[in-house]
C-alpha positions as CSV (number, residue, x, y, z in Angstrom):
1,X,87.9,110.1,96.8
2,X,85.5,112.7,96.8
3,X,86.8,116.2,97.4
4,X,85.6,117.7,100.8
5,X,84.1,121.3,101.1
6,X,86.5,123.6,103.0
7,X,84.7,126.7,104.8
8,X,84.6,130.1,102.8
9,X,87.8,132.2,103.1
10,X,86.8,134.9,106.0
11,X,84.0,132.8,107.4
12,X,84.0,132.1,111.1
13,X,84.6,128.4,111.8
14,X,83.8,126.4,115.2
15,X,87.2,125.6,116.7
16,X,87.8,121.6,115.9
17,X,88.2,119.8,119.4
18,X,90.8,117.0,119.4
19,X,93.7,115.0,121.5
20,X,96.8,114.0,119.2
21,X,95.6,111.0,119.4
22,X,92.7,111.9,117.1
23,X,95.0,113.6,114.8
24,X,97.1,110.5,114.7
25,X,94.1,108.2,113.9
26,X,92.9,110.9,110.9
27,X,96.5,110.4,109.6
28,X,96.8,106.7,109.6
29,X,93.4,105.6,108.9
30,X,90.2,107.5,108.1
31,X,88.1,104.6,108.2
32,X,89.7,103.4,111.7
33,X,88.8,107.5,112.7
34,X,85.0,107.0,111.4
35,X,85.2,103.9,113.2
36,X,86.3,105.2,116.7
37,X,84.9,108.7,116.3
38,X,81.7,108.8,114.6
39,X,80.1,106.0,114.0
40,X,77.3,105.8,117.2
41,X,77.0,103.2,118.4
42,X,80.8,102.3,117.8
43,X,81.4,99.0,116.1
44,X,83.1,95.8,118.2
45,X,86.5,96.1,118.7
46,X,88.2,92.4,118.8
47,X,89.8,91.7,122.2
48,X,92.4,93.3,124.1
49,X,95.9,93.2,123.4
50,X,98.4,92.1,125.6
51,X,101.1,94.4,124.9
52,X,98.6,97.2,125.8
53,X,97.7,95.6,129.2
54,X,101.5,95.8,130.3
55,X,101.5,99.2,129.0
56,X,98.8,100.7,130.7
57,X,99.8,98.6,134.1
58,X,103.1,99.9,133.9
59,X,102.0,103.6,133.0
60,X,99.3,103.4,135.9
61,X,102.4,102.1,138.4
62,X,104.2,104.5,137.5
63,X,101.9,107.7,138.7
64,X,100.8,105.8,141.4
65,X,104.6,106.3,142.9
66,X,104.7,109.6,142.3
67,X,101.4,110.0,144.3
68,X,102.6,108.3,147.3
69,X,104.5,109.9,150.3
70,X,108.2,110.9,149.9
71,X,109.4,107.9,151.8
72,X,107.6,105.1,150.2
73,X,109.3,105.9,146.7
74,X,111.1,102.9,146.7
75,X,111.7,100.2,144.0
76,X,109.7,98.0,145.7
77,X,106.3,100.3,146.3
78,X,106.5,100.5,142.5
79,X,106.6,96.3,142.5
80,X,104.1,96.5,144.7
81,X,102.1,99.1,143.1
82,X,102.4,97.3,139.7
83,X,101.3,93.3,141.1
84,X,98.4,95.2,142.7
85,X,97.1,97.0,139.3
86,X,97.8,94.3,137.1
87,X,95.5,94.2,134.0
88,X,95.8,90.6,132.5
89,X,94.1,91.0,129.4
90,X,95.0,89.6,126.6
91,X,97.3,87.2,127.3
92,X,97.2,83.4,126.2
93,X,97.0,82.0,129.6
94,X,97.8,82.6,133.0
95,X,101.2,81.3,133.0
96,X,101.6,83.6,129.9
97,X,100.3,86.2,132.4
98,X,102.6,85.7,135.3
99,X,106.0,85.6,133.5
100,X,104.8,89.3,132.0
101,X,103.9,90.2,135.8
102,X,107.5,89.1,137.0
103,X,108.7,91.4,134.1
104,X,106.6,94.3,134.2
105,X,107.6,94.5,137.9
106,X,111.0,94.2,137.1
107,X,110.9,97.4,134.9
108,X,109.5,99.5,137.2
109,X,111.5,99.1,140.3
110,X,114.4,98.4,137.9
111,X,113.3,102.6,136.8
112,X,112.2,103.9,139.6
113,X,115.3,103.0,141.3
114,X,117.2,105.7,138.5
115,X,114.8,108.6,139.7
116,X,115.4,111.4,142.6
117,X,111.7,110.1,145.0
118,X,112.5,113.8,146.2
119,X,112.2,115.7,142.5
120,X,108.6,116.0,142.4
121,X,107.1,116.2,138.8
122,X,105.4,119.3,137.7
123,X,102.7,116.9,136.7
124,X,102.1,113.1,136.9
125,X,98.8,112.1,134.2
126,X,98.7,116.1,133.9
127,X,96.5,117.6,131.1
128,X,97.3,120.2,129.1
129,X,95.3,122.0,126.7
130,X,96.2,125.1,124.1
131,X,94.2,126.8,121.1
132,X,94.8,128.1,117.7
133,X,92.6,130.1,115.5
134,X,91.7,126.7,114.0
135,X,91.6,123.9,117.1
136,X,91.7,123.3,121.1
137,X,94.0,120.5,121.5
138,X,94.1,118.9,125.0
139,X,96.2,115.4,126.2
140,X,97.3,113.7,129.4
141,X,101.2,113.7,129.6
142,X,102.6,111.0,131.9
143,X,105.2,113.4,133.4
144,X,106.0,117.0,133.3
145,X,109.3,117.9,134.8
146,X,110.9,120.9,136.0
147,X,114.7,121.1,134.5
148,X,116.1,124.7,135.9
149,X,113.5,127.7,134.3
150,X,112.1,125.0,131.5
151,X,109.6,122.5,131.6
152,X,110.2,118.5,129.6
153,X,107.6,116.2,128.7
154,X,108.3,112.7,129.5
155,X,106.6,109.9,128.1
156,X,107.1,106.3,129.3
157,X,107.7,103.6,126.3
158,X,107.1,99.8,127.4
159,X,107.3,98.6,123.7
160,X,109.9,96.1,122.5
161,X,110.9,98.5,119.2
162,X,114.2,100.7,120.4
163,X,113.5,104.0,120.0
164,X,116.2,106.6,118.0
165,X,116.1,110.3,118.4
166,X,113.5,110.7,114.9
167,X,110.9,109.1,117.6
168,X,110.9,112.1,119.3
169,X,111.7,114.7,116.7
170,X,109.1,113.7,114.4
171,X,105.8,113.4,117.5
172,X,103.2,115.2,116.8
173,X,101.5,114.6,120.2
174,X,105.4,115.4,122.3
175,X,105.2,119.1,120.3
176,X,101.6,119.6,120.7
177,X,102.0,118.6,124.4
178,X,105.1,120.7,124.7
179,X,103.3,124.1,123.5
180,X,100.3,122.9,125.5
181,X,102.4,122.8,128.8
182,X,104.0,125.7,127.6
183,X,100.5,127.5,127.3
184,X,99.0,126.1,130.7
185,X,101.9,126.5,133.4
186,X,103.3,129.4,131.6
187,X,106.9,128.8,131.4
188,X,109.1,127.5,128.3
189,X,108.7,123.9,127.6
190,X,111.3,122.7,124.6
191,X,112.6,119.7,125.6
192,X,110.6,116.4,124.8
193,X,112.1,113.2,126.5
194,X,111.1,109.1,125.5
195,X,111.9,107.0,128.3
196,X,112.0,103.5,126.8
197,X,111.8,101.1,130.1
198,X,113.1,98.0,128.5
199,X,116.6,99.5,127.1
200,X,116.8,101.9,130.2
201,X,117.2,104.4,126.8
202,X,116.1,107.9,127.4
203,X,115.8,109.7,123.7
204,X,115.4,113.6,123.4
205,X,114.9,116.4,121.1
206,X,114.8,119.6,122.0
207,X,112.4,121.7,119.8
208,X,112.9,125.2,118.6
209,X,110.0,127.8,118.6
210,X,110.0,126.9,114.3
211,X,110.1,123.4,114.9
212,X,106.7,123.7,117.3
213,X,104.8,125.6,115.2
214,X,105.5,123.7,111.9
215,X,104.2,120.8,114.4
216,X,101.2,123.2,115.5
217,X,100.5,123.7,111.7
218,X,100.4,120.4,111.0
219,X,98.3,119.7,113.6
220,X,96.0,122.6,112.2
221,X,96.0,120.9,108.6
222,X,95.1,117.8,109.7
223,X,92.6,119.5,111.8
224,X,90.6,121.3,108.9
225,X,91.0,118.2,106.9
226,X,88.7,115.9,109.9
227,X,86.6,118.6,110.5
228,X,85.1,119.2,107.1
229,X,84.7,115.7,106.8
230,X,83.1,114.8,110.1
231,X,80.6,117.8,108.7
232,X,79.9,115.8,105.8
233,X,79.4,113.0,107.7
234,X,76.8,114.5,110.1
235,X,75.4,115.6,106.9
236,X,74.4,112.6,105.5
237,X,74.2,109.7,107.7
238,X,72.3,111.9,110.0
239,X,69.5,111.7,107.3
240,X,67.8,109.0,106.4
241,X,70.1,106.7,103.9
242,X,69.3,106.7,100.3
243,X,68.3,103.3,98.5
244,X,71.4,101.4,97.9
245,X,73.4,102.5,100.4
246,X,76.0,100.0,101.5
247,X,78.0,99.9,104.4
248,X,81.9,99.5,104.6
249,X,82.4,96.4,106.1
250,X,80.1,93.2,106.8
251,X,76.6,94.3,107.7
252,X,76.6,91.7,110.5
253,X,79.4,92.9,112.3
254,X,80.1,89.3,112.8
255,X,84.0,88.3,113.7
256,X,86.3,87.5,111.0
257,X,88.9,84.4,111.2
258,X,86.8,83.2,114.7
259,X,89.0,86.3,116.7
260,X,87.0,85.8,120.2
261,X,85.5,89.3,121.8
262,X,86.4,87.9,125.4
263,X,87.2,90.7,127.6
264,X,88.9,88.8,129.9
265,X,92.9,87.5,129.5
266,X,92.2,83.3,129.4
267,X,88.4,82.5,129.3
268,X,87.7,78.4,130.0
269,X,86.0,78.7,126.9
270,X,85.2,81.3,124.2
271,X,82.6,84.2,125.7
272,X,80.0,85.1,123.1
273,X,78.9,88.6,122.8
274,X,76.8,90.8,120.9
275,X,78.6,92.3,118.1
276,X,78.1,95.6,116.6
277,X,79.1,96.9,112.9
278,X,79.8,99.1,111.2
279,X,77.1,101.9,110.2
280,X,75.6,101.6,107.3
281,X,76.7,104.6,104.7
282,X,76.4,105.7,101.8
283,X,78.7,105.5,98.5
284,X,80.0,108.7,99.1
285,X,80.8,108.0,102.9
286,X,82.9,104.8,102.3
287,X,85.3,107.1,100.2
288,X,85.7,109.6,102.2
289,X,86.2,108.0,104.9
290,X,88.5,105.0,103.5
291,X,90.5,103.0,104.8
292,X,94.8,103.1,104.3
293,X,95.9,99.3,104.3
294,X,99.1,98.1,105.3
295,X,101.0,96.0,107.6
296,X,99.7,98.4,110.4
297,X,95.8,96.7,109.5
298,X,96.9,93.0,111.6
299,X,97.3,95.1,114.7
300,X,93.8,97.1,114.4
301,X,90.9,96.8,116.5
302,X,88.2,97.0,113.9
303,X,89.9,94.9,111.6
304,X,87.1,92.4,111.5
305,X,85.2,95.0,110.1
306,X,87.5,95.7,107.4
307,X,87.5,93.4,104.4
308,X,90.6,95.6,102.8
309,X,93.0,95.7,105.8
310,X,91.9,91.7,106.3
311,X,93.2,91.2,103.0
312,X,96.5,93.0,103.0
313,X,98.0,91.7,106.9
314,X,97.8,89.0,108.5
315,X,95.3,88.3,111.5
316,X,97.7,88.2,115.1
317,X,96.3,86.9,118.5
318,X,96.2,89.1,121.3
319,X,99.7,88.2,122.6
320,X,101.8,88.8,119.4
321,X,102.8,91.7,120.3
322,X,104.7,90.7,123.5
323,X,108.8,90.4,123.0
324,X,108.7,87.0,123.5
């Protein structure tokens, strides 16, 4: 891989703007990261996943209960709430669909039925931001609770992996949302909480003021690392491409193993839609920006767009990843 220019010691640098999630992507994958943050216009993702829908539908059901009037936090306004914002993406059919409904709805009342409707939240879907001398780091934390003169991040887990105590020790979006909160509301905020819906678990860490900033320096790291390479990519693919430039993954864009792009969660037959790929970059490009295979590649959305991560997992439908 081709080393990336670093700014001058002493040299003013722009302040690198990113969510953890961005950070997380640069870790994982730096093709997946050209993929979802530079590339313009973005190449097709393949269709939704399942797993996702129920997350998001629970998440969304969730801070919709919080919002509504003291009295109607009640197990079943969070039933309700959930059946009304059902996303049914993904799934293999509606039957498929249904039985995920019945369960998803069963979570939340089954949760909400654990919680104090009278402890309001500090925040519900509440966005925090805080800067270094190297980045402004912003995220949406699903709750922010008051716990005597400290503040705790909670963040809901819908996933059928149980969750240990590492899980929240070793998140880099908990501590950067933790010093965020900390920055924006002005009070101490340690404690970082997973609440893992299926097990009823709740898994904490409590950070100490060294434990957030080696998470803050890592952040920063990762930070300089993305930022000198999105430079380098504005560089040249902002330019006209040389002769012979190639382009990371199938020119086309064109599906691989027949995946449909259907948005929706059971189309009658398979939708057809225009398919975008991958820019087309140079050499130099492809390697720095290349891609990390592994078992994590089956569960990408740009796989099709990937011949290495293709090769090294297996492809999964939409629904595999429901506990099932």
């Amino acid at each position: 891989m081709n080393a990336v220019q670093l700014p001058l010691e002493g040299m003013p640098r722009r302040l690198y703007s990113c969510t953890p999630s961005r950070l997380n992507t640069w870790l994982d994958c730096r093709r997946r990261y050209r993929f979802t943050y530079l590339d313009r216009p973005a190449p097709s993702k393949g269709p939704a996943w399942a797993h996702n829908s129920v997350g998001a539908s629970v998440h969304n059901a969730l801070a919709g209960w919080w919002r509504e009037p003291y009295e109607r936090r009640t197990p079943l306004t969070a039933a309700i709430l959930l059946t009304n914002g059902w996303i049914a993406e993904g799934f293999r059919d509606a039957e498929q669909s249904g039985r995920w409904l019945q369960r998803a709805r069963d979570l939340v009342s089954g949760y909400v039925a654990t919680l104090d409707p009278s402890d309001d939240p500090v925040g519900v879907e509440r966005t925090v931001a805080t800067r270094t001398k190297v980045i402004a780091v912003s995220g949406r934390i699903d709750r922010l609770d008051r716990r005597g003169d400290e503040l705790v991040v909670v963040d809901y887990k819908t996933g059928r992996r149980p969750l240990t105590q590492d899980d929240a020790r070793s998140s880099l979006a908990l501590a950067v949302y933790a010093v965020a909160a900390s920055t924006v509301m002005r009070t101490p905020c340690r404690t970082v909480e997973l609440h893992h819906l299926p097990t009823g678990e709740i898994v904490e860490w409590r950070h100490t003021d060294e434990s957030l900033a080696r998470h803050v320096g890592r952040a920063e790291d990762l930070a300089t690392e993305a930022a000198a390479a999105d430079e380098r990519y504005r560089e040249v693919v902002a330019a006209p491409p040389p002769r012979g430039s190639r382009s990371s993954g199938p020119a086309g864009g064109a599906a691989a193993g027949g995946r449909s792009a259907a948005g929706g969660g059971w189309p009658s037959a398979p939708v057809e839609r225009q398919s975008v790929g991958p820019a087309a970059v140079p050499a130099e490009i492809d390697e720095l920006f290349a891609p990390n295979p592994g078992p994590i590649c089956s569960w990408c959305d740009f796989r099709r767009h990937c011949p290495e991560g293709q090769a090294v997992a297996p492809e999964r439908r939409p629904w595999d990843g429901l506990a099932e």
